[in-house]
Structures are given as C-alpha cells and as structure tokens.
mmJSON file of the N, C-alpha and C atoms, coordinates in Angstrom:
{"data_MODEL":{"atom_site":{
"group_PDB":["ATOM","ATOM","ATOM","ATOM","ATOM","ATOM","ATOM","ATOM","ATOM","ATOM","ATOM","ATOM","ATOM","ATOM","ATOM","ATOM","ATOM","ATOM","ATOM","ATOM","ATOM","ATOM","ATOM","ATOM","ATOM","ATOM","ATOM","ATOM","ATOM","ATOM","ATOM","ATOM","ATOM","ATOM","ATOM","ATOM","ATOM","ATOM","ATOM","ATOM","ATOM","ATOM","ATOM","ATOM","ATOM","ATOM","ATOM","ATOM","ATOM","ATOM","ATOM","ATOM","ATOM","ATOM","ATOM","ATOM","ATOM","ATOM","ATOM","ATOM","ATOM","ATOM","ATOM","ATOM","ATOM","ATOM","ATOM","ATOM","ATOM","ATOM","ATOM","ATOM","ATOM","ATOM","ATOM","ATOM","ATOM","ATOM","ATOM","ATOM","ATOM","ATOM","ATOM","ATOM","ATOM","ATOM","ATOM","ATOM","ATOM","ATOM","ATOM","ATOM","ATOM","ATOM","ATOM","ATOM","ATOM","ATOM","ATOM","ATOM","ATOM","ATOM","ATOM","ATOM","ATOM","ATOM","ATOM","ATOM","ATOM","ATOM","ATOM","ATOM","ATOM","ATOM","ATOM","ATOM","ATOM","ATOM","ATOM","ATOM","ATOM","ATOM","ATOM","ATOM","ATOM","ATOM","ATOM","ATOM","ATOM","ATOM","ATOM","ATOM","ATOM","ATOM","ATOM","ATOM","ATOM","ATOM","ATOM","ATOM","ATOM","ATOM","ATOM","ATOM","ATOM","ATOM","ATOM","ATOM","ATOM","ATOM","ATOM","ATOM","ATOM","ATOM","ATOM","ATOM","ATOM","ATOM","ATOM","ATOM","ATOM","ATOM","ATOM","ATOM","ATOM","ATOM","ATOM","ATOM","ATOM","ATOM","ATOM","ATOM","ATOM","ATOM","ATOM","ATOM","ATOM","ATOM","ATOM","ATOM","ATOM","ATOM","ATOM","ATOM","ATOM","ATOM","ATOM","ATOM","ATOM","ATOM","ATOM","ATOM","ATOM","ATOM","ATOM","ATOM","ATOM","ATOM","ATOM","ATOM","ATOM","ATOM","ATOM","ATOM","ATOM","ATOM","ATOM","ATOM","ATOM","ATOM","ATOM","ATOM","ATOM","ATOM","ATOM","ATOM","ATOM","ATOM","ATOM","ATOM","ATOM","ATOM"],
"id":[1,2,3,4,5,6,7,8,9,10,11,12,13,14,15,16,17,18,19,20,21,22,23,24,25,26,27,28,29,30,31,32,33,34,35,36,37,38,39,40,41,42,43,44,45,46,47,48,49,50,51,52,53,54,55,56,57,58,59,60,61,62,63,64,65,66,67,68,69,70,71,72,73,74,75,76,77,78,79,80,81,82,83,84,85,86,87,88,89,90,91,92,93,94,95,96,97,98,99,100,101,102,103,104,105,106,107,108,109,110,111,112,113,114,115,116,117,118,119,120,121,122,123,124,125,126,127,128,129,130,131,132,133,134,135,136,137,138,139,140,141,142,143,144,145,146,147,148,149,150,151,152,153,154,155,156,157,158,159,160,161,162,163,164,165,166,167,168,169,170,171,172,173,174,175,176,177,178,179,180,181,182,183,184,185,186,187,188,189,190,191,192,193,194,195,196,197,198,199,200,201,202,203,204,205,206,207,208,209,210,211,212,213,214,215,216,217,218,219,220,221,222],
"type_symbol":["N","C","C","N","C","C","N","C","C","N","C","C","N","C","C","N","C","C","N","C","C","N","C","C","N","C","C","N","C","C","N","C","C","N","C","C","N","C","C","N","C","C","N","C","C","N","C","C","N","C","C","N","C","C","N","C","C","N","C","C","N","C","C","N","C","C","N","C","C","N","C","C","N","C","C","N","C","C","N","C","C","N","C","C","N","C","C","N","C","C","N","C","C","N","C","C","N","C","C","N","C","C","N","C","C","N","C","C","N","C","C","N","C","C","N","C","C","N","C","C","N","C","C","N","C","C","N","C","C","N","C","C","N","C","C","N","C","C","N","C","C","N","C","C","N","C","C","N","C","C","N","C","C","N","C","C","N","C","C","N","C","C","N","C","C","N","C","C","N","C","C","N","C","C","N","C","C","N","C","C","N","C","C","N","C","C","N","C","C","N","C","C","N","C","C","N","C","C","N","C","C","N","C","C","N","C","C","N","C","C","N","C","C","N","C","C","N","C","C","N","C","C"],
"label_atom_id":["N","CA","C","N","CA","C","N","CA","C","N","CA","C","N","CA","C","N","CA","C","N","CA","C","N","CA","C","N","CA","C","N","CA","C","N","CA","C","N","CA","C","N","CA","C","N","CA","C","N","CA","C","N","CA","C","N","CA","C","N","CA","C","N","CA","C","N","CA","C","N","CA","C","N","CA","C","N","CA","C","N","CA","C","N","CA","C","N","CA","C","N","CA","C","N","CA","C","N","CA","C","N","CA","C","N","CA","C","N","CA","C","N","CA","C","N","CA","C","N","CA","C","N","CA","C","N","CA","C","N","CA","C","N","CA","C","N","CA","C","N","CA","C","N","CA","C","N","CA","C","N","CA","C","N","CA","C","N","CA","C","N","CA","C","N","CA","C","N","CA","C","N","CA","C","N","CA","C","N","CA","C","N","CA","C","N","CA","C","N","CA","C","N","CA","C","N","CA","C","N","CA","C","N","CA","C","N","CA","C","N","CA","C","N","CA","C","N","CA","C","N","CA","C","N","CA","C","N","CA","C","N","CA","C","N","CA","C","N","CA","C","N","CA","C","N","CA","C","N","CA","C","N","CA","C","N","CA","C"],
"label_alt_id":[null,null,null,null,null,null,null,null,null,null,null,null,null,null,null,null,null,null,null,null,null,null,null,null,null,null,null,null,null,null,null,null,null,null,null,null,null,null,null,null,null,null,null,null,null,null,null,null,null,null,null,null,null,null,null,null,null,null,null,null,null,null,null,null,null,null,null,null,null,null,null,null,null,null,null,null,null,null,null,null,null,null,null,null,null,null,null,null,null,null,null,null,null,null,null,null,null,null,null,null,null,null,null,null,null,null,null,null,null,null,null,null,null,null,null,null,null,null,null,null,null,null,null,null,null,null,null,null,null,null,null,null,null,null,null,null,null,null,null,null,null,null,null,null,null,null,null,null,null,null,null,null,null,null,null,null,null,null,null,null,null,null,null,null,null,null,null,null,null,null,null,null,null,null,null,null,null,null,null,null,null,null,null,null,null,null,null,null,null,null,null,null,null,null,null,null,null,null,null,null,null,null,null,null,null,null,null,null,null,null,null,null,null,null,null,null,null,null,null,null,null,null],
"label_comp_id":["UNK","UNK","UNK","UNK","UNK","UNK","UNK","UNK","UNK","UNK","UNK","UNK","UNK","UNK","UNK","UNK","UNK","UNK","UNK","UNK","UNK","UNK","UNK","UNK","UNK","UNK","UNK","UNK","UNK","UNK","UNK","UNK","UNK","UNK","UNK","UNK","UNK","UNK","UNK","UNK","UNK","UNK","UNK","UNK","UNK","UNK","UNK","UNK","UNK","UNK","UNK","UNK","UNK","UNK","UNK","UNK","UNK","UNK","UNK","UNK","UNK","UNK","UNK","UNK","UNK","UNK","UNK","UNK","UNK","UNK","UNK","UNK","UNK","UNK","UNK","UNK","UNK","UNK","UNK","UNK","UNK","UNK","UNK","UNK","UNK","UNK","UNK","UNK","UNK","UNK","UNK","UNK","UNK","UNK","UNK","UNK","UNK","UNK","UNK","UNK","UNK","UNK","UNK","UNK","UNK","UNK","UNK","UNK","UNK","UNK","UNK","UNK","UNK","UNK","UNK","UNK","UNK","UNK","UNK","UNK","UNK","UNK","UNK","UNK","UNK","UNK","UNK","UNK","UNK","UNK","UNK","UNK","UNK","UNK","UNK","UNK","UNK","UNK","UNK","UNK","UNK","UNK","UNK","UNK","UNK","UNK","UNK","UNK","UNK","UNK","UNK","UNK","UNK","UNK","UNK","UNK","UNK","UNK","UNK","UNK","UNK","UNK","UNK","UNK","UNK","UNK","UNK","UNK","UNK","UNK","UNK","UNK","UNK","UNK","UNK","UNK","UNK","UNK","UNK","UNK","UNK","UNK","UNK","UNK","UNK","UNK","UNK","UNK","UNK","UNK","UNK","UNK","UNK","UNK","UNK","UNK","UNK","UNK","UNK","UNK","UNK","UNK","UNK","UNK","UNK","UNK","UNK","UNK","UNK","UNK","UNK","UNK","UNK","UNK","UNK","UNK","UNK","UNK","UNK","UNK","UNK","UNK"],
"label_asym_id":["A","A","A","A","A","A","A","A","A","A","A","A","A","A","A","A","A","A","A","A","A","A","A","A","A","A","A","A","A","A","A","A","A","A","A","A","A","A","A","A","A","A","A","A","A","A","A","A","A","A","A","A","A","A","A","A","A","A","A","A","A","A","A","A","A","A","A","A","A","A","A","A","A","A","A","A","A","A","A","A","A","A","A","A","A","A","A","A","A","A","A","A","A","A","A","A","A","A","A","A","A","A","A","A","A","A","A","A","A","A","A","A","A","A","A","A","A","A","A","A","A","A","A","A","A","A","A","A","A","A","A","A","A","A","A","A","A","A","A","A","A","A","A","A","A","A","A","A","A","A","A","A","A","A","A","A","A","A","A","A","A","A","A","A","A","A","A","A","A","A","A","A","A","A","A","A","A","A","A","A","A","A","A","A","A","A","A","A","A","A","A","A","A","A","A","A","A","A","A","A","A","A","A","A","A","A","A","A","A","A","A","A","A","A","A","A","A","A","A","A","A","A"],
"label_entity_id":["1","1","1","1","1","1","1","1","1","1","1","1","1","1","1","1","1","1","1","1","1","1","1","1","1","1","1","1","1","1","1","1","1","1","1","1","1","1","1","1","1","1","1","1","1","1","1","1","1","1","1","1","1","1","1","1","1","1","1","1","1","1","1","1","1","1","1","1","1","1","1","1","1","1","1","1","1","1","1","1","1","1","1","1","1","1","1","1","1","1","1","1","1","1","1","1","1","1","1","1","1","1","1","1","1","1","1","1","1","1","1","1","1","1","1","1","1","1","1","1","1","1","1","1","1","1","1","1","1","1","1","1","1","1","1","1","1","1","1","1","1","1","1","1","1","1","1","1","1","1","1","1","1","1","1","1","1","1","1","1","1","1","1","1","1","1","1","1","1","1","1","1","1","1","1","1","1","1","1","1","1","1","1","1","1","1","1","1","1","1","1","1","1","1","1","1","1","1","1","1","1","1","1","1","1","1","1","1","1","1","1","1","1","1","1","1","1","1","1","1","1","1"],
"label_seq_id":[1,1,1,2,2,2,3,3,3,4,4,4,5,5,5,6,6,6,7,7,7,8,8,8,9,9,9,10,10,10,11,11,11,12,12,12,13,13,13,14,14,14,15,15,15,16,16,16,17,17,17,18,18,18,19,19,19,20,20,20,21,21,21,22,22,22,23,23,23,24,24,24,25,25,25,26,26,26,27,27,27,28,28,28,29,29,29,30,30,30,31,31,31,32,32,32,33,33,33,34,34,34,35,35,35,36,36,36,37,37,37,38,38,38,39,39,39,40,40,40,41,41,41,42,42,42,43,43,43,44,44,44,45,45,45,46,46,46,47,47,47,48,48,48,49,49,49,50,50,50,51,51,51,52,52,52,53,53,53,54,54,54,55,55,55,56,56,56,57,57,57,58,58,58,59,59,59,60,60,60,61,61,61,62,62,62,63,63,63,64,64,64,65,65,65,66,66,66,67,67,67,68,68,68,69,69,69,70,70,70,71,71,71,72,72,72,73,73,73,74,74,74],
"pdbx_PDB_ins_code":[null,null,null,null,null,null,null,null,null,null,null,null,null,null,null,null,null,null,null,null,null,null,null,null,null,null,null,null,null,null,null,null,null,null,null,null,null,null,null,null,null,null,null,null,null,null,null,null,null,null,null,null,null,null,null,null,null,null,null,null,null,null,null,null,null,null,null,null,null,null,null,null,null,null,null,null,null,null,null,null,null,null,null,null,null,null,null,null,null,null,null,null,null,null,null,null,null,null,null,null,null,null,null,null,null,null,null,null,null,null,null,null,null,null,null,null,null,null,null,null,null,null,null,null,null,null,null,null,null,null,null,null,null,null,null,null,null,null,null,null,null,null,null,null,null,null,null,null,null,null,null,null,null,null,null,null,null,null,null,null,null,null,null,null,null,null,null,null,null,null,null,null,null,null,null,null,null,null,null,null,null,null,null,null,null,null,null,null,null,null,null,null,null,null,null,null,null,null,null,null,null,null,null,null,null,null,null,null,null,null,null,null,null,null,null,null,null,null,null,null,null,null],
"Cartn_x":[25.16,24.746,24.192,24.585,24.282,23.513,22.069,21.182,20.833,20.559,20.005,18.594,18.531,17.029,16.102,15.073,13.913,12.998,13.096,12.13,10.218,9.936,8.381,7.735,6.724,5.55,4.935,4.356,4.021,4.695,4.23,4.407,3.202,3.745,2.391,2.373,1.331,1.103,0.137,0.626,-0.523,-1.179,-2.5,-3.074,-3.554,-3.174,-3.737,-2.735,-1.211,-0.152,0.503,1.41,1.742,1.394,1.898,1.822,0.575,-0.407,-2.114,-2.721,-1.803,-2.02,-2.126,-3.045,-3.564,-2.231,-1.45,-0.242,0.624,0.917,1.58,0.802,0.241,-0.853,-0.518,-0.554,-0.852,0.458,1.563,2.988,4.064,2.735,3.634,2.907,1.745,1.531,2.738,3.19,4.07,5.337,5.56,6.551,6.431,5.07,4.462,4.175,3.726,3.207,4.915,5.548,7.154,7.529,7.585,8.436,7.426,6.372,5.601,5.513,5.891,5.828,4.464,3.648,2.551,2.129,2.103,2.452,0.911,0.966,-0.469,-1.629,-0.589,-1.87,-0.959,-1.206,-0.613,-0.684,0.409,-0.039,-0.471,-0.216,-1.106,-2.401,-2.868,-4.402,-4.994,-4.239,-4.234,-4.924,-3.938,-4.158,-4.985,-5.72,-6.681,-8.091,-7.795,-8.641,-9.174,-8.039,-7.84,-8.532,-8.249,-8.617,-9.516,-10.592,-12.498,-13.048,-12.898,-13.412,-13.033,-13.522,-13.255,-12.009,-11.485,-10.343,-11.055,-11.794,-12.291,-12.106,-12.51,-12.25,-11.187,-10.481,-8.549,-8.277,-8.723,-7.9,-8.719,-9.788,-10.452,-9.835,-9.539,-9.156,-7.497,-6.511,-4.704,-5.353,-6.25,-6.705,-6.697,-7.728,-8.26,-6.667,-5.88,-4.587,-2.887,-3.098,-2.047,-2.535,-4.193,-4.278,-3.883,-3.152,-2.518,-1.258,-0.865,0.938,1.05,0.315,0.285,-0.812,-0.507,-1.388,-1.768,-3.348,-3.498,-3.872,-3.395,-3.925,-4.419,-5.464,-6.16,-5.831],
"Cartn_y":[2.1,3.326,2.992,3.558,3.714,4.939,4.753,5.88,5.524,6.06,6.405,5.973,4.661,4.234,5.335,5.54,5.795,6.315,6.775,6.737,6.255,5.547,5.687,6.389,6.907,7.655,6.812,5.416,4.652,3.709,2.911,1.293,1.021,-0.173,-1.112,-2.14,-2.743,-4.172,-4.588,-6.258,-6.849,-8.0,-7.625,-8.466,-9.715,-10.004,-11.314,-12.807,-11.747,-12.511,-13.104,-13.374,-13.236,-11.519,-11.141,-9.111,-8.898,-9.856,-9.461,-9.984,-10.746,-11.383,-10.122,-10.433,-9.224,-9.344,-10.441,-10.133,-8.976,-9.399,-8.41,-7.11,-6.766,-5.638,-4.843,-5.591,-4.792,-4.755,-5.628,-4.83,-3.724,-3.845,-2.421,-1.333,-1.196,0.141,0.739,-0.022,0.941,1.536,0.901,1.243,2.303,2.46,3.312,4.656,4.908,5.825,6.351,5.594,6.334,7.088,6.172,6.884,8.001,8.344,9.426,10.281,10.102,10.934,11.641,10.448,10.831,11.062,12.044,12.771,12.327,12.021,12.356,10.98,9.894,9.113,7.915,7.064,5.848,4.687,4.258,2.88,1.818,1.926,0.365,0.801,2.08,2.341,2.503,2.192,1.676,0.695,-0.022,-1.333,-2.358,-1.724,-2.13,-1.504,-0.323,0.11,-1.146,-1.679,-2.635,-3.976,-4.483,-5.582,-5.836,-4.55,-4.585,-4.651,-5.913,-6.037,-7.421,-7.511,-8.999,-8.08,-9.06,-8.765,-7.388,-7.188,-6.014,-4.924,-5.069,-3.749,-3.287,-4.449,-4.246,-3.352,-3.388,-3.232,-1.501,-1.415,-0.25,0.772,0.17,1.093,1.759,-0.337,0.724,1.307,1.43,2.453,3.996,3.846,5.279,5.74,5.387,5.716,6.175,5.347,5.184,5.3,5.069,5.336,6.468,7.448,8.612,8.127,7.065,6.897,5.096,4.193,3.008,2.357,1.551,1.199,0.108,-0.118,-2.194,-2.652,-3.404,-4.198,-5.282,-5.682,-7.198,-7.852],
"Cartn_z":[-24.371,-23.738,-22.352,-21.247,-19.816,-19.664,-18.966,-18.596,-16.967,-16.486,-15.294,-14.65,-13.824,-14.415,-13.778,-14.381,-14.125,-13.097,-12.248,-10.833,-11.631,-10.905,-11.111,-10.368,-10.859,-10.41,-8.861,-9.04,-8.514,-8.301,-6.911,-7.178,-7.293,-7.987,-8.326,-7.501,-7.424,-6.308,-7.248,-7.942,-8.563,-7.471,-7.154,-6.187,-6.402,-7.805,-7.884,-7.88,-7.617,-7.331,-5.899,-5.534,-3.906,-3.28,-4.322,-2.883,-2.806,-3.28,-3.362,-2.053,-1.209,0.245,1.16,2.043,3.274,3.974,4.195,4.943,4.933,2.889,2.195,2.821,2.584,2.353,3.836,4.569,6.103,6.156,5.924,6.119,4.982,4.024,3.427,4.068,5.03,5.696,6.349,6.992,8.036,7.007,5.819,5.087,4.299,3.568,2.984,4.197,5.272,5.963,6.491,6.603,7.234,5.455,4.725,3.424,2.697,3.139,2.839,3.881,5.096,6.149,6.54,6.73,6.746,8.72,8.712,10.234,10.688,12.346,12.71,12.326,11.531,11.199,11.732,12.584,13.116,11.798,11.932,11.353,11.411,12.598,13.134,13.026,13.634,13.269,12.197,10.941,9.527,9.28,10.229,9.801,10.931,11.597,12.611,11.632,11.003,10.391,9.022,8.444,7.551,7.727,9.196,9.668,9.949,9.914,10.767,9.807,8.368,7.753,6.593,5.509,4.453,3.766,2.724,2.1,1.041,0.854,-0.024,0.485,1.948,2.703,2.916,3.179,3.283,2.334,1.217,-0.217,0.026,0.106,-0.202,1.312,2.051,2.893,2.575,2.101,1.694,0.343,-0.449,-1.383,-1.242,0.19,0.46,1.015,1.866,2.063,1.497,0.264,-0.485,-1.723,-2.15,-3.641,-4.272,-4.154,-5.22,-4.899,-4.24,-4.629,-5.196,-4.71,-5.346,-5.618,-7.12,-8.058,-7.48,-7.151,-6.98,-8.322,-8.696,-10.399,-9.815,-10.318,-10.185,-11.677],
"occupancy":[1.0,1.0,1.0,1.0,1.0,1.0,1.0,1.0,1.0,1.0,1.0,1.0,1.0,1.0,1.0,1.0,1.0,1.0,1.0,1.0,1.0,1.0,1.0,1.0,1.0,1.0,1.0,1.0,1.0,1.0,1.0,1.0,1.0,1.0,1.0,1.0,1.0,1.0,1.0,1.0,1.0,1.0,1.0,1.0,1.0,1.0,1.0,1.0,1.0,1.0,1.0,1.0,1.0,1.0,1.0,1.0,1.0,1.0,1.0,1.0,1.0,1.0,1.0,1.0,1.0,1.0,1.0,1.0,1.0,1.0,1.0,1.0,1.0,1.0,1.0,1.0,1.0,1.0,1.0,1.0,1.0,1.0,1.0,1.0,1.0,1.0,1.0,1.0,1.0,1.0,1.0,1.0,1.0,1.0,1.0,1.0,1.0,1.0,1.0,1.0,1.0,1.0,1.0,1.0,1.0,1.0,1.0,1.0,1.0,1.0,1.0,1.0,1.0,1.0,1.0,1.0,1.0,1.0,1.0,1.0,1.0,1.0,1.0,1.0,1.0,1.0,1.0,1.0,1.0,1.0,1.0,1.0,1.0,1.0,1.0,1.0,1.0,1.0,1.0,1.0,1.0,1.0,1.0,1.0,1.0,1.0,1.0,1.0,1.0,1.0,1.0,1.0,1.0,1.0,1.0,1.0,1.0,1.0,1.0,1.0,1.0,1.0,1.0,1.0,1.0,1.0,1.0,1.0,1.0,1.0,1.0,1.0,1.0,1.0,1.0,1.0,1.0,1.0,1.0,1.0,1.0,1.0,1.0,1.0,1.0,1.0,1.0,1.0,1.0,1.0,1.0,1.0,1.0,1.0,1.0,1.0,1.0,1.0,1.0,1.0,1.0,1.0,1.0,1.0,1.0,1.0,1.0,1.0,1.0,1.0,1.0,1.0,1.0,1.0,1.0,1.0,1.0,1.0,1.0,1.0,1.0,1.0],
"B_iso_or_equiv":[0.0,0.0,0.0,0.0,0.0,0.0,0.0,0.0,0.0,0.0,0.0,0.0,0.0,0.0,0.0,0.0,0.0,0.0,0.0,0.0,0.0,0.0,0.0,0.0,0.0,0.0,0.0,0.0,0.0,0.0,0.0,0.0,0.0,0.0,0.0,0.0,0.0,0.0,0.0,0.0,0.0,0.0,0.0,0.0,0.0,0.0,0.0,0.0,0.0,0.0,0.0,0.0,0.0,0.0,0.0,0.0,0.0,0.0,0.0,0.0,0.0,0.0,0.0,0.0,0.0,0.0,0.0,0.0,0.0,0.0,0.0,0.0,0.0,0.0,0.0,0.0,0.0,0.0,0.0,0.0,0.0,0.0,0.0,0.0,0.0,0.0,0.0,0.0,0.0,0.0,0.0,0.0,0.0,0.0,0.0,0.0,0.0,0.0,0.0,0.0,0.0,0.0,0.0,0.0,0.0,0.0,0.0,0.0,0.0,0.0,0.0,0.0,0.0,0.0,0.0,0.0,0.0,0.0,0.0,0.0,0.0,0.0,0.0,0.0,0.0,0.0,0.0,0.0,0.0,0.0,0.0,0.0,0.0,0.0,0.0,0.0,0.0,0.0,0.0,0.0,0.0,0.0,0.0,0.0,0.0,0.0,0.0,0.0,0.0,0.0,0.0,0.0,0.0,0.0,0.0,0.0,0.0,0.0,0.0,0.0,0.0,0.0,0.0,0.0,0.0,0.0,0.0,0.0,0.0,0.0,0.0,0.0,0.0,0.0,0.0,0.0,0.0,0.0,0.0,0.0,0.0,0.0,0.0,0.0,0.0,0.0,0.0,0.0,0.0,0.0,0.0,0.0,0.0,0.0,0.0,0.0,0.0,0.0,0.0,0.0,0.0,0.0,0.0,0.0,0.0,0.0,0.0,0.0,0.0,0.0,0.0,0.0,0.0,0.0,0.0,0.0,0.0,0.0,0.0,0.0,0.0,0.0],
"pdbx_formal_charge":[null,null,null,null,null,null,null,null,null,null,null,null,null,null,null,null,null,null,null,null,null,null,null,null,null,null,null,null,null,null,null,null,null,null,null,null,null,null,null,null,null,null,null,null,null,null,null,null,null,null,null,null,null,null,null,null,null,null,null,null,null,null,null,null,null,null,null,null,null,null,null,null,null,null,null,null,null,null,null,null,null,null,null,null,null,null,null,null,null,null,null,null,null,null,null,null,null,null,null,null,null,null,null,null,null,null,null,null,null,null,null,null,null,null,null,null,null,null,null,null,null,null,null,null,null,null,null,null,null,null,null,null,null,null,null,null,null,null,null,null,null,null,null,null,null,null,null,null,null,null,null,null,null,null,null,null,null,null,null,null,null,null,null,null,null,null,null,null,null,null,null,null,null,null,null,null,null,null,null,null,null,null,null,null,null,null,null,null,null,null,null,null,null,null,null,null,null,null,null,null,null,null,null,null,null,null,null,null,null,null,null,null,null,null,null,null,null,null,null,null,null,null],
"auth_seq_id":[1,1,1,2,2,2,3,3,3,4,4,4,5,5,5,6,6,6,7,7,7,8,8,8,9,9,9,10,10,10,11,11,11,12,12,12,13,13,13,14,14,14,15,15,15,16,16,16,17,17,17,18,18,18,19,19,19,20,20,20,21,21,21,22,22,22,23,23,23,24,24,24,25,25,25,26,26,26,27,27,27,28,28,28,29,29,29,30,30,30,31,31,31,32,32,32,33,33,33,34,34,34,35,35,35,36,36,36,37,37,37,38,38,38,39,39,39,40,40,40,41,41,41,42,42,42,43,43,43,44,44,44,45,45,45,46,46,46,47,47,47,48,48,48,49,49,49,50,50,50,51,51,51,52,52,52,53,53,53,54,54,54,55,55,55,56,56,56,57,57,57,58,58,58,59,59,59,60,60,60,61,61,61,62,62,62,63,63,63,64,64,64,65,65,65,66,66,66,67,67,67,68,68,68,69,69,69,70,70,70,71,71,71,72,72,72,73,73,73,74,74,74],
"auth_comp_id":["UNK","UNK","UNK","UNK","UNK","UNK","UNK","UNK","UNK","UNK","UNK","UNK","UNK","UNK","UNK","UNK","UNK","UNK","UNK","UNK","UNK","UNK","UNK","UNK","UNK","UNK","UNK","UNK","UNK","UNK","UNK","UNK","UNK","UNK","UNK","UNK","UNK","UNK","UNK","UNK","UNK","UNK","UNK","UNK","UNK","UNK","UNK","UNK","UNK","UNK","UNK","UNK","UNK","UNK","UNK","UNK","UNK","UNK","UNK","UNK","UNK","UNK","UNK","UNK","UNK","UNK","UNK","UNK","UNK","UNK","UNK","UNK","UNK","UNK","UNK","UNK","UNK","UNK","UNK","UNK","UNK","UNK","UNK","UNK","UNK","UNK","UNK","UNK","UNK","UNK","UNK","UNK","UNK","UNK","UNK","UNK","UNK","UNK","UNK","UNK","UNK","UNK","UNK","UNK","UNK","UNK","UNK","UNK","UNK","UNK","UNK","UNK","UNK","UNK","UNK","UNK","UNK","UNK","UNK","UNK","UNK","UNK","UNK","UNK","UNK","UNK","UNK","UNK","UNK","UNK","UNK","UNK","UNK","UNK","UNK","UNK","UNK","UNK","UNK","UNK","UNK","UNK","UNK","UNK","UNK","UNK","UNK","UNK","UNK","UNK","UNK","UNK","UNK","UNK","UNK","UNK","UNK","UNK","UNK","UNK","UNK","UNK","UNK","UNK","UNK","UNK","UNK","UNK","UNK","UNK","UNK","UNK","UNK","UNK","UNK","UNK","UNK","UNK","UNK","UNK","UNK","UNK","UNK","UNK","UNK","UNK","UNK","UNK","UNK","UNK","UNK","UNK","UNK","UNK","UNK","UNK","UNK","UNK","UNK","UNK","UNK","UNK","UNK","UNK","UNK","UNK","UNK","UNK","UNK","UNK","UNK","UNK","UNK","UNK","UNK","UNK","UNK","UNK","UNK","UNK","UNK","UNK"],
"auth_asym_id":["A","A","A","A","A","A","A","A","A","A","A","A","A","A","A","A","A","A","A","A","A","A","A","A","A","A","A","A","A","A","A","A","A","A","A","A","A","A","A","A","A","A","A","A","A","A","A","A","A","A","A","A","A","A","A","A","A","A","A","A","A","A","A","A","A","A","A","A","A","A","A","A","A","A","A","A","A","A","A","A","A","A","A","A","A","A","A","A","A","A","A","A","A","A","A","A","A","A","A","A","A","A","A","A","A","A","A","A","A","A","A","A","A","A","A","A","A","A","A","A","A","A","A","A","A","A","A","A","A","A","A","A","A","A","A","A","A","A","A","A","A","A","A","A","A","A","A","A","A","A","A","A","A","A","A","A","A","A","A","A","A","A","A","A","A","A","A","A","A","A","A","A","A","A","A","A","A","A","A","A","A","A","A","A","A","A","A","A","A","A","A","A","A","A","A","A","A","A","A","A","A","A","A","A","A","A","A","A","A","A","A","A","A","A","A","A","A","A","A","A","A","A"],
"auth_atom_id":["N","CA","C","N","CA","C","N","CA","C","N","CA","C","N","CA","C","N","CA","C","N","CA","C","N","CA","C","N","CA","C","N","CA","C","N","CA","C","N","CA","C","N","CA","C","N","CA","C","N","CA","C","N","CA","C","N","CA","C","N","CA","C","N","CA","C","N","CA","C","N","CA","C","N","CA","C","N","CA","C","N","CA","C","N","CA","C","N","CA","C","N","CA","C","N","CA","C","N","CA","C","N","CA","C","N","CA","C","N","CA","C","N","CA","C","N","CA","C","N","CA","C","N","CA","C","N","CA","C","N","CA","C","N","CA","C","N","CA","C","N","CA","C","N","CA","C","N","CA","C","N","CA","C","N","CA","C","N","CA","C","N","CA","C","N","CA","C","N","CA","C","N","CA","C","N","CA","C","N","CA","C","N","CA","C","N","CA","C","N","CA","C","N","CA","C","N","CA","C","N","CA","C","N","CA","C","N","CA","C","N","CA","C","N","CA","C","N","CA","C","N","CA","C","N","CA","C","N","CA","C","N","CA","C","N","CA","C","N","CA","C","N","CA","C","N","CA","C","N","CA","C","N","CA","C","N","CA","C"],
"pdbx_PDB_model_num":[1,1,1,1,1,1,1,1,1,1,1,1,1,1,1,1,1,1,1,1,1,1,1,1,1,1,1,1,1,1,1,1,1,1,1,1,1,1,1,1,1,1,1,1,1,1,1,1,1,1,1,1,1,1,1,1,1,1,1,1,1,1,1,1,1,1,1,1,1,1,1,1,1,1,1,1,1,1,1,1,1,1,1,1,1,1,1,1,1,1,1,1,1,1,1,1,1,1,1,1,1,1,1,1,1,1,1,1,1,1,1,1,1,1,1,1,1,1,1,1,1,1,1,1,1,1,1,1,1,1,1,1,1,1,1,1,1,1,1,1,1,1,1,1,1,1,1,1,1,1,1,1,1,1,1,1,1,1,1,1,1,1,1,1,1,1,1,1,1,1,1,1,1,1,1,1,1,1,1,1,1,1,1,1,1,1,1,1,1,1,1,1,1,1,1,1,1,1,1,1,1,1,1,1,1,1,1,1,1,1,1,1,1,1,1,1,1,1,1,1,1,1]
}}}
C-alpha cells in the first residue's frame, strides 16, 4: 500500500545534536521568515537580535519568532 506522506505540523530541531549549533540556528532564520512570509520583520535583524547575547538567548529569541511553527528539543 502507497499513501501520501504526511505534512507535519512542525519542524523540529533537536539542539543537542549538530542543528543545535548557533550557526545552524541563525541560518534557518532567513529560511523560516521567507517560507512564512513574515512581512515587515528583517531577517538579519533577527538575527543581530540573536547575536546580542549567550547561546540561551539565541534560542529564546528563534523561540519568541518561530516558536508556534518549530519545535527546539534539548
């Protein structure tokens, strides 16, 4: 039997793996803010927003941004 996969709700990013790197992190902004069409909010000013701080802040800021579309798992 052949079905149709799935769409998910979310992506997930487990941070305690490679995609848990601030690298990772600051370059799925621009990917995430175009494929949500998030008008009016720069991405780089995301991710300048991201950078004025330790790796906690990183996370709590692509949180405040993307947390109702992707999951961080630790």
């Amino acid at each position: 039997m052949i079905r149709k996969k799935i769409e998910q709700e979310f992506d997930v990013i487990d941070l305690t793996g490679p995609e848990g790197n601030a690298f990772y992190l600051l370059g799925k902004v621009k990917n995430y803010a175009r494929r949500l069409n998030m008008n009016g909010i720069d991405a780089i000013d995301i991710q300048n927003e991201m950078m004025d701080g330790d790796y906690e802040h990183l996370i709590e800021v692509f949180d405040k941004y993307f947390g109702a579309f992707v999951i961080l798992e630790r």
